[in-house]
ZASENU-315951 format. One record per atom (N, C-alpha, C): x, y, z negated; residue in one letter. Coordinates in pm, whole numbers, padded with zeros to 5 digits, always signed. Example, Ala and Ser with C-alpha at 12.3 -4.5 7.8 and 13.67 -1.06 7.14 Angstrom:
+01319-00569-00780A
+01230-00450-00780A
+01320-00330-00780A
+01285-00225-00708S
+01367-00106-00714S
+01290+00003-00787S
end
This chain:
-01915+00544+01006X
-01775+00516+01031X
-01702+00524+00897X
-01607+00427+00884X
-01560+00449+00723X
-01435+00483+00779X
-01378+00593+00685X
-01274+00670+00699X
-01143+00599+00630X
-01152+00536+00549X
-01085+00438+00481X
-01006+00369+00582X
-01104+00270+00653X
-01060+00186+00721X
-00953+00264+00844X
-01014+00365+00909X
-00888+00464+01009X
-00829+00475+00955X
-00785+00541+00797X
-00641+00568+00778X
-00554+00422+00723X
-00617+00352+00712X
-00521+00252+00716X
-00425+00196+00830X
-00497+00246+00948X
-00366+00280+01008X
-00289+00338+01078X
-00286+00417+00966X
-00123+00530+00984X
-00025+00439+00919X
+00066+00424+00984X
+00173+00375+00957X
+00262+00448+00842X
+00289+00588+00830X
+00388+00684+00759X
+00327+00643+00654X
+00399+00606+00544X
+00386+00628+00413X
+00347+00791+00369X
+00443+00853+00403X
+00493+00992+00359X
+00346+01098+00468X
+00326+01055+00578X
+00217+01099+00633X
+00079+01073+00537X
+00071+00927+00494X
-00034+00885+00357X
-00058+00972+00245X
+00066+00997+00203X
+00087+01047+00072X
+00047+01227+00120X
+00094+01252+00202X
+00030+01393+00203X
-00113+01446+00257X
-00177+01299+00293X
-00306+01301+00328X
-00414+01328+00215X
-00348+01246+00112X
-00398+01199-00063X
-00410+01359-00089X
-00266+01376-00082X
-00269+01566-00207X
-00341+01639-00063X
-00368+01659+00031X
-00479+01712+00098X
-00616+01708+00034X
-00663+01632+00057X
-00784+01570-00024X
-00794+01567-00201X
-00706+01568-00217X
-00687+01650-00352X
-00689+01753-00358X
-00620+01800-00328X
-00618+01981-00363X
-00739+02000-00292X
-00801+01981-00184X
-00894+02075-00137X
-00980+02084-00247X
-01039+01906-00288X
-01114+01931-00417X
-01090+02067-00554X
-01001+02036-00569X
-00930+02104-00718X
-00931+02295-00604X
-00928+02283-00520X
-00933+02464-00445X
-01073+02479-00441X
-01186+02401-00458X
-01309+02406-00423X
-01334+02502-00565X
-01296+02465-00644X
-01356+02537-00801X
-01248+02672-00835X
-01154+02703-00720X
-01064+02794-00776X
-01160+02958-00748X
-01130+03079-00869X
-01249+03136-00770X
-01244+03223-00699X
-01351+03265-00621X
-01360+03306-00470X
-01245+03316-00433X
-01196+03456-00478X
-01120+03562-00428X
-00990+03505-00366X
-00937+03374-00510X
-00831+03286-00482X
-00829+03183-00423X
-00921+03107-00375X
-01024+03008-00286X
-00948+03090-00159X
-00931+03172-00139X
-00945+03248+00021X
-00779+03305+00043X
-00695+03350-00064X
-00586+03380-00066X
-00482+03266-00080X
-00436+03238-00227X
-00369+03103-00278X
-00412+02957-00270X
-00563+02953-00233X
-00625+02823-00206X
-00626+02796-00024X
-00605+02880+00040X
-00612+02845+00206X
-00422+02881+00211X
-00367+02923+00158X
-00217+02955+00175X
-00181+02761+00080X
-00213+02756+00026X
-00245+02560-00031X
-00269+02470+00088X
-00378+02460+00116X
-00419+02426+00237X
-00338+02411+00396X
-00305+02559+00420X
-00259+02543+00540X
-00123+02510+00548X
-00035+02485+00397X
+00077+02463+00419X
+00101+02307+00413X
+00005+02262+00340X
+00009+02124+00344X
-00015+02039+00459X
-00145+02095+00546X
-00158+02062+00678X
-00010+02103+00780X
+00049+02164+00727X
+00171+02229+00828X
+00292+02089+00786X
+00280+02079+00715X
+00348+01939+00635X
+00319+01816+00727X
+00207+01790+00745X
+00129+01709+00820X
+00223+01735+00939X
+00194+01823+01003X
+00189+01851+01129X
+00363+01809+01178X
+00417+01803+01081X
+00579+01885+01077X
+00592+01727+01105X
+00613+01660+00959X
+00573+01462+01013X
+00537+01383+01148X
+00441+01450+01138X
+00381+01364+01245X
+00479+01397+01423X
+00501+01521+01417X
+00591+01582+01517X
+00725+01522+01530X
+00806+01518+01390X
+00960+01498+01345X
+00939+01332+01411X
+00881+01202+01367X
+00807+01088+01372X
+00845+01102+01528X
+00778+01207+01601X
+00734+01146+01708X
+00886+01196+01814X
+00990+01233+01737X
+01078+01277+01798X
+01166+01175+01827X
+01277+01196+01900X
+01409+01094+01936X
+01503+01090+01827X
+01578+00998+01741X
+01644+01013+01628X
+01696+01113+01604X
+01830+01184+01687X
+01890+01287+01696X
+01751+01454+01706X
+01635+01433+01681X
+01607+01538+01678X
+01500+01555+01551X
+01473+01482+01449X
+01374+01469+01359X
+01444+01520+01273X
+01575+01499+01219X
+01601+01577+01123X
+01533+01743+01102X
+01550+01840+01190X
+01510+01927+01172X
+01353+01951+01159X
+01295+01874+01199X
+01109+01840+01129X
+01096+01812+00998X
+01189+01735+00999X
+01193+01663+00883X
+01223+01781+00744X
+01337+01828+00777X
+01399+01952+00657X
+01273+02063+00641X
+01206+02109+00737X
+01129+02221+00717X
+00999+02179+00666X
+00933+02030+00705X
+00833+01948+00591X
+00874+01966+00467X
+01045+01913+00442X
+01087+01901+00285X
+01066+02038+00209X
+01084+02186+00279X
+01065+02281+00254X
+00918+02326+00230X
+00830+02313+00306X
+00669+02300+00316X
+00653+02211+00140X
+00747+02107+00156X
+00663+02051+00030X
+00759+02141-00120X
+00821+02196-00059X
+00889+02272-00241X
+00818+02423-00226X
+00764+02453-00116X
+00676+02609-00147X
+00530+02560-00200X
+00481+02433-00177X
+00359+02377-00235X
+00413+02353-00410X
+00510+02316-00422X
+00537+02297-00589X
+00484+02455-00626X
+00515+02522-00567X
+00567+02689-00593X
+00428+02706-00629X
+00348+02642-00525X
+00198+02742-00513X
+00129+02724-00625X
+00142+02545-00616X
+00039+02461-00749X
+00116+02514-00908X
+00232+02561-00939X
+00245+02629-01022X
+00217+02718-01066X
+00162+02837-00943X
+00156+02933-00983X
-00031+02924-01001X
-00101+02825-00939X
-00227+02802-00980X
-00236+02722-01094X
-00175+02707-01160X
-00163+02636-01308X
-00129+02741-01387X
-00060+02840-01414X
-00014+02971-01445X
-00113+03050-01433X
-00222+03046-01351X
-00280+03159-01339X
-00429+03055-01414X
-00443+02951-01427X
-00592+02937-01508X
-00663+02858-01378X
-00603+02838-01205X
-00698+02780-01167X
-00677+02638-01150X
-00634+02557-01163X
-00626+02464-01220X
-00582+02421-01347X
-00628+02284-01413X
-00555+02242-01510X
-00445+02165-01540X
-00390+02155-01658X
-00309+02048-01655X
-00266+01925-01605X
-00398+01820-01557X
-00409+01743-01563X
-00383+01721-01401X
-00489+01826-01367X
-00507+01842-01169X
-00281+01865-01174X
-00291+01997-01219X
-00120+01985-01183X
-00013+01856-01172X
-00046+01770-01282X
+00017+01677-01284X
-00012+01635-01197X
-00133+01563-01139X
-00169+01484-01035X
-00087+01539-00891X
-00100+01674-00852X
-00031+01705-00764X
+00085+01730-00761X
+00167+01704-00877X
+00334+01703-00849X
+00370+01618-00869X
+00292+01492-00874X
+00329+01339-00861X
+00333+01300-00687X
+00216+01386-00651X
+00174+01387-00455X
+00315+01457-00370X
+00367+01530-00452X
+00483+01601-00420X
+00580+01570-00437X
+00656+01550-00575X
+00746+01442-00615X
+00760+01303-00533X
+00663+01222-00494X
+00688+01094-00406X
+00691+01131-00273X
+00612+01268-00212X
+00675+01318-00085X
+00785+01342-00058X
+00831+01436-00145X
+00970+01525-00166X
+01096+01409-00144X
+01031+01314-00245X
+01164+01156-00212X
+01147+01096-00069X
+01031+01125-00020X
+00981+00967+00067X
+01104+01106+00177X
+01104+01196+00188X
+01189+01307+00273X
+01340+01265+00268X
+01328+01265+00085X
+01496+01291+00165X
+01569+01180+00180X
+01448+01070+00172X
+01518+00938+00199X
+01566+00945+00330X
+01445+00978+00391X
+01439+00973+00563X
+01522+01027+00600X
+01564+01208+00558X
+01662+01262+00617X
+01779+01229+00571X
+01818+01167+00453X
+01951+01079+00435X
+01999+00976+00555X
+01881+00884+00598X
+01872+00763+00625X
+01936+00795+00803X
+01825+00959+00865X
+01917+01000+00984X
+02026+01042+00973X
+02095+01103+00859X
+02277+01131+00898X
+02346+01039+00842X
+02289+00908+00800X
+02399+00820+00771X
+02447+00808+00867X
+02577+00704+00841X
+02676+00654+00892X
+02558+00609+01030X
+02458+00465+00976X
+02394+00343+01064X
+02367+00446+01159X
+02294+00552+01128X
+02200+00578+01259X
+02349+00631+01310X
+02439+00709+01340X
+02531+00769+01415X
+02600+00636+01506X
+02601+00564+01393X
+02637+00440+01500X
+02580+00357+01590X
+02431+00391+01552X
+02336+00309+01616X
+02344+00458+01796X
+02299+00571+01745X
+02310+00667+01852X
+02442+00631+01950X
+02544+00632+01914X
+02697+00622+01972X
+02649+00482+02073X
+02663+00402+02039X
+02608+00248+02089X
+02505+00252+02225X
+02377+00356+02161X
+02310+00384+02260X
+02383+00431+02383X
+02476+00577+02357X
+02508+00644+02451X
+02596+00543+02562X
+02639+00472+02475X
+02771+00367+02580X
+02712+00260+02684X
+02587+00223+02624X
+02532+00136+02712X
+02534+00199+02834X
+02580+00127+02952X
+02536+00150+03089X
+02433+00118+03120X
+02407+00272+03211X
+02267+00317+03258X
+02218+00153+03390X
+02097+00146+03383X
+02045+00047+03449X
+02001+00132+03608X
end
């Protein structure tokens, strides 16, 4: 089964992009050692999957209720800046891995607050309002 071909379709960009620094970092946590492999490398891990989770949930909500999925992903992804810094700081990763993952973060972090801009604009309030007026069938 090629795995490739399933994720092509996920639709979320921003679900994509945090699939990538998944699969990244796990690599780059594989060589971190033991002790931190099990502490700062699964506290890596499970927050990024919580990221995941937060998306895919917010996504699957009614307009008026994704914002708040949405904000606590955006948060999930600035305690991951936190983490991968402080594993660059401490020697278990390098330079190079860091960069790579605050580029995975940086285009998350935007692909967010586009989205959560995009629900308190003006359009969507007007698009919601519109909804509410239609008479019920």
């Amino acid at each position: 089964m090629n795995s490739d071909k399933n994720f092509q379709q996920l639709e979320i960009p921003l679900l994509k992009k945090l699939y990538e620094l998944y699969r990244y970092a796990h690599k780059s946590i594989s060589v971190f050692p033991k002790h931190e492999r099990y502490s700062l490398g699964e506290k890596i891990e499970t927050t990024i999957l919580e990221a995941i989770e937060l998306t895919i949930t917010g996504n699957s909500q009614p307009k008026n209720f994704k914002d708040s999925y949405l904000m606590k992903a955006n948060v999930k992804v600035e305690v991951l800046k936190i983490l991968f810094r402080l594993s660059l700081d401490n020697d278990f990763i390098n330079q190079t891995q860091y960069i790579q993952t605050e580029e995975y973060l940086q285009e998350s972090g935007r692909m967010l607050g586009g989205w959560i801009k995009y629900l308190h604009s003006d359009f969507v309030k007007y698009e919601q309002k519109n909804e509410e007026e239609k008479p019920k069938k």
